[in-house]
C-alpha positions in Angstrom: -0.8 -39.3 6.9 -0.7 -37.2 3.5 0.2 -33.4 2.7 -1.9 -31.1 0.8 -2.3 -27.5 0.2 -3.8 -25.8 2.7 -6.2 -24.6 -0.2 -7.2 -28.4 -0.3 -7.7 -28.0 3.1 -9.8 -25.3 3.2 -12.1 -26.6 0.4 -12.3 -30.3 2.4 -13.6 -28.8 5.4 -16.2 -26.7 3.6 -17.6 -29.9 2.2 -17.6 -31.8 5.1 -19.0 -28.7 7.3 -21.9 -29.3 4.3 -22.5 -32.7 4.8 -22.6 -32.5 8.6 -25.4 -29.6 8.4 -27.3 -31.8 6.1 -27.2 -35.3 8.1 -27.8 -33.3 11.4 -31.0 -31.9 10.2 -32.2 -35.9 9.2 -30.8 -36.7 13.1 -34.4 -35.6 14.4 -35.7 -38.0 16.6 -39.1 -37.6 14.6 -37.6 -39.2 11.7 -37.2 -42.4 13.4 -41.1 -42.4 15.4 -42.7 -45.5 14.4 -46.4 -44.6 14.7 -49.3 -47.5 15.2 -52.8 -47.1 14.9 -55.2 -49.6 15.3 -58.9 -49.6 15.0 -61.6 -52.5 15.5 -63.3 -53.1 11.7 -65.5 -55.6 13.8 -65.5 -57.8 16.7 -63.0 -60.3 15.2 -61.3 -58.3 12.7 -58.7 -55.1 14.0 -57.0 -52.8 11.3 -53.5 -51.5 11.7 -51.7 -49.0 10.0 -48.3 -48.4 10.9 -45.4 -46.0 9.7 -41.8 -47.5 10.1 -38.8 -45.3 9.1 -36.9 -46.3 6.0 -33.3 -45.7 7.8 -32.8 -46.7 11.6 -31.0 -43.7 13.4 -27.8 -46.1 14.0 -27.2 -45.7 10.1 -27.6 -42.2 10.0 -25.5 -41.6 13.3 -23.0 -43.3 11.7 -21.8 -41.8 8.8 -22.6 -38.5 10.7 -20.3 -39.1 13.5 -17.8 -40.0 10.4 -18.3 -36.7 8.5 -18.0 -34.4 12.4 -14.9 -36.2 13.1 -13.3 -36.0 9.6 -14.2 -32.0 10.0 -12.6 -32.3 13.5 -9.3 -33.4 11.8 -9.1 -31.4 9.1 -10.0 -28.5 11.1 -7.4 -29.5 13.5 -4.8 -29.6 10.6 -5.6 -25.7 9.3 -5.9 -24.3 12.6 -2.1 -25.5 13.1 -0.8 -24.4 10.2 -2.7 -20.9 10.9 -1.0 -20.3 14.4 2.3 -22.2 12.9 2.6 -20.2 9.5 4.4 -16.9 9.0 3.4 -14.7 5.9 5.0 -11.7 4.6 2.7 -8.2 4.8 3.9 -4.9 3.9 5.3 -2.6 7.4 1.6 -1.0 7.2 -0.5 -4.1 6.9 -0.3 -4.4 11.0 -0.7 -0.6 11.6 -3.7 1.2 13.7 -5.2 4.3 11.3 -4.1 7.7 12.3 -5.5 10.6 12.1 -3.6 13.6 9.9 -2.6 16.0 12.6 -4.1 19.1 11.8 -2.4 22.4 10.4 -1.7 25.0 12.9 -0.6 28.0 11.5 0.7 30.7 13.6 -0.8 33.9 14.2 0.4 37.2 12.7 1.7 35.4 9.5 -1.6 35.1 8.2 -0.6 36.6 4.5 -3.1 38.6 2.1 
């Protein structure tokens, strides 16, 4: 365990929200397809082409699930110290707006 500033904090979990978003989006179950065609050149010779995926899924799971759960943890971490920290406001700060009452002014002392 190590303290930091919540403003290290805050800046960690933006950067690992960052890099969770970007290895979901390579997570797509299209990026790991292998495709194979083949096609008969002749009657003893076949051709076939075949597109394998440079990363298996298991690598890119990986340091996914590391990133989400480093996120979970730091996000864990800030949202303690959010319900756990008192800050000092001005009396106002916690206020509803009010209206002005409005100015009555009572009749017969209307002046000219």
């Amino acid at each position: 365990m190590m303290n930091v500033k919540l403003a290290e904090a805050l800046l960690r979990r933006k950067e690992l929200q960052a890099k969770v978003d970007q290895l979901h989006t390579i997570q797509a179950p299209q990026l790991f397809e292998t495709v194979m065609q083949r096609r008969q050149v002749n009657e003893t010779v076949d051709d076939i082409v075949a597109k394998v995926p440079k990363l298996t899924a298991a690598q890119v799971t990986a340091e996914y699930d590391f990133y989400a759960r480093q996120l979970r943890l730091v996000d864990a971490a800030i949202q303690q110290a959010n319900w756990t920290t008192e800050v000092e406001v001005q009396n106002t700060v916690m206020q509803d707006y009010e209206a002005p009452k409005p100015l009555i002014v009572p009749s017969g002392s209307v002046s000219k």
